[in-house]
C-alpha angles and dihedrals in degrees: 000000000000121000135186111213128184123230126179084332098304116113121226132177119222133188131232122181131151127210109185113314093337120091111200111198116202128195108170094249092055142015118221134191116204148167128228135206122184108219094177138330090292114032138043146177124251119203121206125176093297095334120104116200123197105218126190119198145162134186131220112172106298094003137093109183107210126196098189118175085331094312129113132224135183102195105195118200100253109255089019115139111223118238122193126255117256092012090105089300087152114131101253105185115173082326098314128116123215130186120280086212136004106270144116125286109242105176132020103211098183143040136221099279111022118126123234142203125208110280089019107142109262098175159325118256123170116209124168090003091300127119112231118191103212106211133197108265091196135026118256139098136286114258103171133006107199098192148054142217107287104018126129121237143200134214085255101046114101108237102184133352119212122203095223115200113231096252098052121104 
């Protein structure tokens, strides 16, 4: 997967791909194998020859937010276009809405049933120690809510899935 990242103002592209159990990271300048091991949602170990680095991250849609060795990162998917955060930025997938971010859901806004307009409140998941109000991108009505009050959640767990009607955008 290719990714463009900022630093001191200057834009770079670099390179992720995993082959088994090895990540090799490419940036144009060097190639690196490494390995990766996953310590939570939101941390991980990176093995390098005989150097271990302690990484911190965290996703929104298009986004991985990266503290590396004190330094921070957006890497952004090459030829994504950026949405703002909180604008319906919620992850719609044939109906059906995922976490922006691992965390843990606060607050269920909606029932089976109900019927929702674009913008309309979903639900309440904290991430990072922030509270994000997951709103409805499109009208349409809930057909199926996957998660209670209290349960944690990960990037691939569907939250809510919305019945949308053909005409709607």
């Amino acid at each position: 997967m290719d990714y463009e990242y900022s630093l001191n103002g200057t834009n770079y592209m670099v390179s992720i791909n995993k082959k088994d159990d090895i990540y090799t990271v490419n940036s144009g300048e060097k190639v690196k194998d490494v390995k990766i091991e996953f310590l939570s949602e939101n941390s991980l170990l990176i093995f390098d020859g005989d150097k271990t680095t302690r990484a911190f991250y965290a996703r929104d849609r298009e986004n991985i937010f990266v503290n590396l060795k004190g330094n921070y990162y957006e890497l952004t998917e090459a030829g994504a276009e950026s949405q703002a955060c909180g604008d319906h930025a919620d992850v719609l997938t044939d109906g059906i809405i995922y976490p922006p971010m691992p965390g843990k859901v606060i607050k269920v806004l909606v029932n089976e049933g109900d019927e929702v307009k674009k913008g309309e409140g979903l639900l309440i998941v904290e991430s990072m120690k922030m509270e994000n109000e997951l709103s409805a991108p499109t009208e349409g009505n809930i057909k199926k809510v996957h998660v209670a009050e209290g349960e944690q959640v990960s990037l691939d767990q569907p939250l809510i899935e919305i019945d949308i009607p053909e005409n709607s955008s």
